[in-house]
Structures are given as C-alpha cells and as structure tokens.
N, CA, C and O atoms as a GROMACS GRO file, in nm:
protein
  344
    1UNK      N    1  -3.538  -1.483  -1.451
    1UNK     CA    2  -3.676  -1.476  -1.495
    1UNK      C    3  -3.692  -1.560  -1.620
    1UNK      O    4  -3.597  -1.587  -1.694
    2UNK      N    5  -3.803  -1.595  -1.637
    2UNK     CA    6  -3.850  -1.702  -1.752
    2UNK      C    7  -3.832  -1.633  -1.892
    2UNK      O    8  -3.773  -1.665  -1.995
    3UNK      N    9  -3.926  -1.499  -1.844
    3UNK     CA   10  -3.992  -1.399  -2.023
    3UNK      C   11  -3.972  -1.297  -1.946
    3UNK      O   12  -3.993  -1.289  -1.825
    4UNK      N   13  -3.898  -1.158  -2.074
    4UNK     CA   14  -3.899  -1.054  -2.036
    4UNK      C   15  -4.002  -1.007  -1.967
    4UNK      O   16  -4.002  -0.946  -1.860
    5UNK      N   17  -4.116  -1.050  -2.055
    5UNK     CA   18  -4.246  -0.951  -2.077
    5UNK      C   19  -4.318  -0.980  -1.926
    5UNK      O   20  -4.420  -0.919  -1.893
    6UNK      N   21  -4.254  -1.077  -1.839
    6UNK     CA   22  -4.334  -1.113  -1.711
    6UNK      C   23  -4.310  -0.967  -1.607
    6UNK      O   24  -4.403  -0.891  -1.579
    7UNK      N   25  -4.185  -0.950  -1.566
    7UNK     CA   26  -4.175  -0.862  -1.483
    7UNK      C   27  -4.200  -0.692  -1.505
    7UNK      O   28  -4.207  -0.608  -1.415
    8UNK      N   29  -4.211  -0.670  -1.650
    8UNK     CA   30  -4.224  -0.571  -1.674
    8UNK      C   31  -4.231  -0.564  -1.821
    8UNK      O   32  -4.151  -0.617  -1.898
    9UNK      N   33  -4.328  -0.499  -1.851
    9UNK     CA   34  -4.357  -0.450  -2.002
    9UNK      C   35  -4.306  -0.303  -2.054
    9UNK      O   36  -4.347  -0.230  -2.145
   10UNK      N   37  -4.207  -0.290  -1.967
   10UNK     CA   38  -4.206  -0.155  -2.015
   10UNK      C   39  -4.047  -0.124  -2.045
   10UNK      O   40  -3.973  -0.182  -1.965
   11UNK      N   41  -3.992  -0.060  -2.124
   11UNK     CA   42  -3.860  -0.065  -2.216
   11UNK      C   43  -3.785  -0.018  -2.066
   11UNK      O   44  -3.733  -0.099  -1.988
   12UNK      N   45  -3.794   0.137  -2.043
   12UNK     CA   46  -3.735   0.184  -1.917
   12UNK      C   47  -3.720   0.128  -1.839
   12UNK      O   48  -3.614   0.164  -1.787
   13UNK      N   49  -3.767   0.041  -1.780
   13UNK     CA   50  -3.805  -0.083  -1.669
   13UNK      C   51  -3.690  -0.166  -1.705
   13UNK      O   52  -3.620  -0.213  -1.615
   14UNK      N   53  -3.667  -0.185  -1.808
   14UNK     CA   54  -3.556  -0.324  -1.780
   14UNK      C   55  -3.432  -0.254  -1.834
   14UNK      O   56  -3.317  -0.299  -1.824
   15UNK      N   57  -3.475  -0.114  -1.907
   15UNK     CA   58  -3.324  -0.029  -1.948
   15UNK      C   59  -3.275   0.031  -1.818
   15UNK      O   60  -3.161   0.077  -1.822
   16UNK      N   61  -3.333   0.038  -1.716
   16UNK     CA   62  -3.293   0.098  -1.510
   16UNK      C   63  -3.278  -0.012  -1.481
   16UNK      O   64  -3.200   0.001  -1.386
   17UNK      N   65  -3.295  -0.124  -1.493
   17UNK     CA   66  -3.237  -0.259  -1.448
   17UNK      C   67  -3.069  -0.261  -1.527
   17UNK      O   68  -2.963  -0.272  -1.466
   18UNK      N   69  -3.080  -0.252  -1.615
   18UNK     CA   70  -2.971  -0.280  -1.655
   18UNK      C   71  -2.830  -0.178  -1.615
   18UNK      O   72  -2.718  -0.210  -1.576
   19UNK      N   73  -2.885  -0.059  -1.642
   19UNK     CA   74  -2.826   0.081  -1.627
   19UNK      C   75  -2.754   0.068  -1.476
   19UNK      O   76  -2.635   0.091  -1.456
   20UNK      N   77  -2.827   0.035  -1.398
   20UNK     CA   78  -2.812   0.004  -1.225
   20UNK      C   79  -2.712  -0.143  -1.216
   20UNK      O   80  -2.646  -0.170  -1.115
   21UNK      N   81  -2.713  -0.213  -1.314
   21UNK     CA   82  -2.590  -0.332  -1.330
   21UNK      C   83  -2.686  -0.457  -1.299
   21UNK      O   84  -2.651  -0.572  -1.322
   22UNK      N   85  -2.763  -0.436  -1.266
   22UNK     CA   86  -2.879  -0.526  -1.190
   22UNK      C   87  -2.811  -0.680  -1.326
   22UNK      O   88  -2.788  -0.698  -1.446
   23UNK      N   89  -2.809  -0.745  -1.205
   23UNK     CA   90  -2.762  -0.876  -1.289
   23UNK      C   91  -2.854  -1.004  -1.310
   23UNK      O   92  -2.860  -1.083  -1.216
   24UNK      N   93  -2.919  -1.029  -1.411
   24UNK     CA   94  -3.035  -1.098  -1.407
   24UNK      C   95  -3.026  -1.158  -1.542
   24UNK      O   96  -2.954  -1.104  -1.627
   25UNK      N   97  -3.105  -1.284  -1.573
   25UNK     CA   98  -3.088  -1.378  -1.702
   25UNK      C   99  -3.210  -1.409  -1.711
   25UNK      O  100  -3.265  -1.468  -1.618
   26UNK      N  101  -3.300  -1.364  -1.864
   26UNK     CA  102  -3.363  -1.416  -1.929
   26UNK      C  103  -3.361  -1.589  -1.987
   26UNK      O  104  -3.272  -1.635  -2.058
   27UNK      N  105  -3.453  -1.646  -1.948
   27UNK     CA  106  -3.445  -1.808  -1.935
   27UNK      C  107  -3.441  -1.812  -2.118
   27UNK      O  108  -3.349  -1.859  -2.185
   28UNK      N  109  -3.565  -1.750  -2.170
   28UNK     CA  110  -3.567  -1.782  -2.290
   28UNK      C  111  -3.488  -1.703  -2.419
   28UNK      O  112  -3.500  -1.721  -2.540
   29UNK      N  113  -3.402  -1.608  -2.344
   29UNK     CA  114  -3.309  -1.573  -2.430
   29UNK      C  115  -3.189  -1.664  -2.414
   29UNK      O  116  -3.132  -1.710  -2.513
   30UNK      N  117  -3.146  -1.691  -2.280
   30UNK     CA  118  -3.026  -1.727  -2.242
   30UNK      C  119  -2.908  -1.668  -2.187
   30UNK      O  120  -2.923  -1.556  -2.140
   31UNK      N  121  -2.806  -1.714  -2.183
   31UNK     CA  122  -2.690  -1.646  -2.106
   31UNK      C  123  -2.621  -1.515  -2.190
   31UNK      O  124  -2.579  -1.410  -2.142
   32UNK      N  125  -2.626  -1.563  -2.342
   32UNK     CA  126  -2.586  -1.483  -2.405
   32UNK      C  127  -2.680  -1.392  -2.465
   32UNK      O  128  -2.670  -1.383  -2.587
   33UNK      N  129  -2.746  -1.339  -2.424
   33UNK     CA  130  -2.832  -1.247  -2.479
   33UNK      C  131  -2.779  -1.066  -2.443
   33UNK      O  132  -2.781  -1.004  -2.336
   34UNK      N  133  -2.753  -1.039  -2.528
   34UNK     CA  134  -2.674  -0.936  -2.521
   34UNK      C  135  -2.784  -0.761  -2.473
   34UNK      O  136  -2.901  -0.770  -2.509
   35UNK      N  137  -2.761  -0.675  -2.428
   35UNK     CA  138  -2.807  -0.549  -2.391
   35UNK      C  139  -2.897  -0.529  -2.536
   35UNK      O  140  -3.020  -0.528  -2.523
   36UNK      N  141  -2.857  -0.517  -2.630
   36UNK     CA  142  -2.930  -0.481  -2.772
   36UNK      C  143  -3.055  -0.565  -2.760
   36UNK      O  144  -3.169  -0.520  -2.760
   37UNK      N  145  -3.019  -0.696  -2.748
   37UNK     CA  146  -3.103  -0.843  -2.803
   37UNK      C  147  -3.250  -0.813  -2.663
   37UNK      O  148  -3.366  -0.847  -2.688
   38UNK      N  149  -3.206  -0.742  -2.514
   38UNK     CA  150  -3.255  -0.739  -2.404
   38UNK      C  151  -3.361  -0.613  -2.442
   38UNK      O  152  -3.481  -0.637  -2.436
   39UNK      N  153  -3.324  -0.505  -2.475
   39UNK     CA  154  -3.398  -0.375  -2.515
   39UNK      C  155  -3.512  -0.402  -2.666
   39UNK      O  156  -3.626  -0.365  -2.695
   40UNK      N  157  -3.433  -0.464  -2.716
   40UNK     CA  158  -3.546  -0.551  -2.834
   40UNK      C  159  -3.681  -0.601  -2.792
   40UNK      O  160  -3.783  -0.537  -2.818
   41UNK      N  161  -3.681  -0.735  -2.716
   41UNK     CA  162  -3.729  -0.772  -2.664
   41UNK      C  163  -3.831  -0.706  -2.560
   41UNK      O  164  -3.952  -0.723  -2.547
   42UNK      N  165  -3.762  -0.642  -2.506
   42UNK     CA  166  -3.848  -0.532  -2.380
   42UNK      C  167  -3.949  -0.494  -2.502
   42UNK      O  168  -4.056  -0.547  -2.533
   43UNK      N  169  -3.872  -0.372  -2.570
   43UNK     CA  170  -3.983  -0.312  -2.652
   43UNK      C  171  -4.094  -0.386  -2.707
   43UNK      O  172  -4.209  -0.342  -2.702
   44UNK      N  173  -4.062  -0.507  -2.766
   44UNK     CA  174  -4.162  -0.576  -2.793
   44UNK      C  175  -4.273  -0.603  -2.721
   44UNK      O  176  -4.392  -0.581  -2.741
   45UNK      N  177  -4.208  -0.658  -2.626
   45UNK     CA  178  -4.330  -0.713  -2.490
   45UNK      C  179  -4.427  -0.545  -2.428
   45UNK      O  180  -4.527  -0.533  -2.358
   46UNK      N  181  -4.353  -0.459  -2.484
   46UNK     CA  182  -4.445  -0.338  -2.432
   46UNK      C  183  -4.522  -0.283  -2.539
   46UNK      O  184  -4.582  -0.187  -2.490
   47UNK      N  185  -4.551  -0.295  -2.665
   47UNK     CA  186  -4.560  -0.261  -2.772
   47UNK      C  187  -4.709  -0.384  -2.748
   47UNK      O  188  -4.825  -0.342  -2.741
   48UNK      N  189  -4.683  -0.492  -2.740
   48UNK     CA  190  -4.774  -0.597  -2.731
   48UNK      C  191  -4.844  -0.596  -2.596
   48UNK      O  192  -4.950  -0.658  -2.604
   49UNK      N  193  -4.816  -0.537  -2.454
   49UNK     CA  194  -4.873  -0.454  -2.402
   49UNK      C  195  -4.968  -0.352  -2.466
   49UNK      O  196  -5.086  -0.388  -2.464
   50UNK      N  197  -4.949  -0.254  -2.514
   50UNK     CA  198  -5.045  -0.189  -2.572
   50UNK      C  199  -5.108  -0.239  -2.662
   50UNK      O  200  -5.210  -0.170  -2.668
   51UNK      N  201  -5.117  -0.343  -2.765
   51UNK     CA  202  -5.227  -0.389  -2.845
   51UNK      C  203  -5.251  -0.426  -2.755
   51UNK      O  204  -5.307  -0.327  -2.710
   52UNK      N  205  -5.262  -0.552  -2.620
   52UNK     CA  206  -5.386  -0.609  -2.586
   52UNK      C  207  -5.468  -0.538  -2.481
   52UNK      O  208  -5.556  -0.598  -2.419
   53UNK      N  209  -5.436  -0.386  -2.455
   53UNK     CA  210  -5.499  -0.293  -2.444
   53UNK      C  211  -5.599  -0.262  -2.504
   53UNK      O  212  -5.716  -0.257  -2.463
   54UNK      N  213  -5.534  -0.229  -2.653
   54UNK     CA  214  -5.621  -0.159  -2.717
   54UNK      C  215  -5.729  -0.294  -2.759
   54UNK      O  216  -5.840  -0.257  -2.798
   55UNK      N  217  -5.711  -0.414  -2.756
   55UNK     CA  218  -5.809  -0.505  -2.825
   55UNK      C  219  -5.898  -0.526  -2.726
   55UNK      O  220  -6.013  -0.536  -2.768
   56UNK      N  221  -5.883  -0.538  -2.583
   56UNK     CA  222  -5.932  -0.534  -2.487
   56UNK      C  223  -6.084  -0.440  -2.481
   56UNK      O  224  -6.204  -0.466  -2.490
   57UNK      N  225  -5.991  -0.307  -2.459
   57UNK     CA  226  -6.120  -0.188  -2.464
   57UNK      C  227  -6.213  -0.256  -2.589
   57UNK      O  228  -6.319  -0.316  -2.573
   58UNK      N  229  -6.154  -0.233  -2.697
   58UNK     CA  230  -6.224  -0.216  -2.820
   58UNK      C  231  -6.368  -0.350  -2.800
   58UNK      O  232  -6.489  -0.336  -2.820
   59UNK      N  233  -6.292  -0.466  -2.758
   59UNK     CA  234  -6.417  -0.582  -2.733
   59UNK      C  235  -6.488  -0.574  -2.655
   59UNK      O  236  -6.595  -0.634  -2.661
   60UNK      N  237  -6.449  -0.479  -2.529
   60UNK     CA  238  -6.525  -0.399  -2.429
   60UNK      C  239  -6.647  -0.292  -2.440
   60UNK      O  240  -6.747  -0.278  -2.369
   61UNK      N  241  -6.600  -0.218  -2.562
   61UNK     CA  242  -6.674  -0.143  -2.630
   61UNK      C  243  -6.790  -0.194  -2.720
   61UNK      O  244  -6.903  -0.149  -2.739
   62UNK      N  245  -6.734  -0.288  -2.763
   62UNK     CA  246  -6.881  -0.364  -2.874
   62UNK      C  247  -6.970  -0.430  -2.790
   62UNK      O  248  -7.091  -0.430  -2.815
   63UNK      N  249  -6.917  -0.491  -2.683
   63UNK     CA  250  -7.012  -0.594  -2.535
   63UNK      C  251  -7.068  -0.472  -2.564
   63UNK      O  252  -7.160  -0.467  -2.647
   64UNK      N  253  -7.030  -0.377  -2.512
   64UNK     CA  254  -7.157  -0.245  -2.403
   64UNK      C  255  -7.248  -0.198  -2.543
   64UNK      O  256  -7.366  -0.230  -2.558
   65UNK      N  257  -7.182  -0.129  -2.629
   65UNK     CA  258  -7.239  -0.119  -2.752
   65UNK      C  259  -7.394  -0.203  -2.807
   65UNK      O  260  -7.496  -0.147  -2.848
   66UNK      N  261  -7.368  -0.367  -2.789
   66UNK     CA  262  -7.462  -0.403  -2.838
   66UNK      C  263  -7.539  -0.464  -2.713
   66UNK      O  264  -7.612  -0.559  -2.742
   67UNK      N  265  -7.535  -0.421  -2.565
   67UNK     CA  266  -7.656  -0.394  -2.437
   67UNK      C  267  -7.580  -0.507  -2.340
   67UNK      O  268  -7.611  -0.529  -2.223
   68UNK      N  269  -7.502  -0.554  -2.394
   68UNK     CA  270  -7.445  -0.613  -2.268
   68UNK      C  271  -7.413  -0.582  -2.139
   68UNK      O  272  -7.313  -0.511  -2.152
   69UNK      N  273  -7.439  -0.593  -2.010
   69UNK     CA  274  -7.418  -0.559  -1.872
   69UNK      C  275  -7.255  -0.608  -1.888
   69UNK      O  276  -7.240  -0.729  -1.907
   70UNK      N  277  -7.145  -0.532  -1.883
   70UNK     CA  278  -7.062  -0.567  -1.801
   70UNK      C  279  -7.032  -0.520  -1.656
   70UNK      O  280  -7.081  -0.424  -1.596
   71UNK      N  281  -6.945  -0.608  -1.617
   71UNK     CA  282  -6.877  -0.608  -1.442
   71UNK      C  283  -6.994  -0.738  -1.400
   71UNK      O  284  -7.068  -0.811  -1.465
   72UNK      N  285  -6.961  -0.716  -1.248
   72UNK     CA  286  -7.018  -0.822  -1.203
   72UNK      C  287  -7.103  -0.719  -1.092
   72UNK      O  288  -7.020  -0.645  -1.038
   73UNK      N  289  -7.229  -0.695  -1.048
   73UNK     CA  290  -7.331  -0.654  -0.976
   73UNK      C  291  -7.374  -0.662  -0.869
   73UNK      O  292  -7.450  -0.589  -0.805
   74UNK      N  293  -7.297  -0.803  -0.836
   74UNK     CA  294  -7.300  -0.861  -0.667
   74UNK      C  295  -7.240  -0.772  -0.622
   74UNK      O  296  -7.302  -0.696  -0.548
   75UNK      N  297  -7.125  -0.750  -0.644
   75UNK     CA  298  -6.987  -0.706  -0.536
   75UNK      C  299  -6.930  -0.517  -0.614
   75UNK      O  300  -6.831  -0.449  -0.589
   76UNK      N  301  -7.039  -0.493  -0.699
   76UNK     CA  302  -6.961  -0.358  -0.746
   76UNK      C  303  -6.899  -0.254  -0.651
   76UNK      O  304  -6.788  -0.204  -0.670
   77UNK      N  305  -6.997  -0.220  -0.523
   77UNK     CA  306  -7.004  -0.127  -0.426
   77UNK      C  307  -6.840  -0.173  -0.373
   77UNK      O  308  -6.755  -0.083  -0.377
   78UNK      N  309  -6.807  -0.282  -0.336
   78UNK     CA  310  -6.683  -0.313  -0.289
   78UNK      C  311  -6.588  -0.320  -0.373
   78UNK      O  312  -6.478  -0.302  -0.320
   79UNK      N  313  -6.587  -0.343  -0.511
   79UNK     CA  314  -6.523  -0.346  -0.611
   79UNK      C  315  -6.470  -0.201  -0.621
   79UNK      O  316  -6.348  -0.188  -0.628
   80UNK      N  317  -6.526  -0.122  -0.623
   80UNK     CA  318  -6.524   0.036  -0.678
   80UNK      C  319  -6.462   0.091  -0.532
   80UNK      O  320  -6.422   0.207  -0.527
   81UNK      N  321  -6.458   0.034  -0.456
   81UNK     CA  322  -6.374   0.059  -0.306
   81UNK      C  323  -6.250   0.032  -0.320
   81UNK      O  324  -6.160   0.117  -0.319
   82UNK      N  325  -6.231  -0.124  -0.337
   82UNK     CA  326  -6.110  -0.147  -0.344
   82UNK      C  327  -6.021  -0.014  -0.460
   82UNK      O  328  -5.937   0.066  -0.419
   83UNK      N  329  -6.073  -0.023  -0.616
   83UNK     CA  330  -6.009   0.018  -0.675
   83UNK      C  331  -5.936   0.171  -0.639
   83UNK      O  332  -5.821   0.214  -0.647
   84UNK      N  333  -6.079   0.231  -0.590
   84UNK     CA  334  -6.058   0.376  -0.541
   84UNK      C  335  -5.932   0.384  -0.455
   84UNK      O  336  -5.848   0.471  -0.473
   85UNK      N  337  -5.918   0.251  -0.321
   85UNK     CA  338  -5.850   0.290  -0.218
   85UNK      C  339  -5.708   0.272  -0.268
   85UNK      O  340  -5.619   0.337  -0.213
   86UNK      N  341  -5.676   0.178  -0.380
   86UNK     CA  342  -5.524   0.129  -0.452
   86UNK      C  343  -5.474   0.232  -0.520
   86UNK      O  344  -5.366   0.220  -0.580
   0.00000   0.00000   0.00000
C-alpha cells in the first residue's frame, strides 16, 4: 500500500493486520518501518480521521445555519434508499 491512512483509519485495523502476521509494506514508510513506527502512524491517520469529521459537520452546520439548502433535491427519494438499504 502507498499510505497507511488509505486502507484503514483505524489503529485496530492495522494492529489485526499485523497481530494475524499479515505481511504488507507501507510505500511511504518503507521496508524498514518497524511495528512501533506502523501503530504511530495508524493512530495518526485515525486521529486525523476524526478532525475532518469534526470540520466537516461543523461547516455543515454553519451552510444550514445561515439558510443554505444542502443535499441535492433531484435524486433525494433515491438517495435516502440507497443509504437506508447499505
């Protein structure tokens, strides 16, 4: 894989990869990137997961806040299908 943070943002996620022996190389760490240097990293990329969460909502919140329509209006009825049925 290229970046931790692609396949999974989440610490557990790549600490059960590892735990399981799962043998796999970070492009931008390299060969030598050690279990410590791998769990670092994870955490990070999940940590930064949750800010662009939280910055997300929050800019989400000021759109609606100051009368903005969000979503898109054409396709909601099917939109709200799909999501329901996933």
């Amino acid at each position: 894989m290229s970046k931790l943070d692609r396949p999974s943002r989440d610490v557990a996620f790549v600490a059960g990869l590892m735990a399981q022996r799962v043998p796999f190389i970070v492009a931008e760490l390299g060969r030598d990137a050690d279990p410590f240097m791998l769990h670092l990293y994870a955490a990070l990329a999940e940590k930064e997961r949750r800010l662009i969460s939280e910055r997300t909502k929050a800019a989400l919140a000021v759109r609606k806040g100051s009368g903005a329509k969000l979503g898109n209006p054409t396709n909601i009825r099917v939109a709200g299908e799909i999501g329901r049925s996933g």
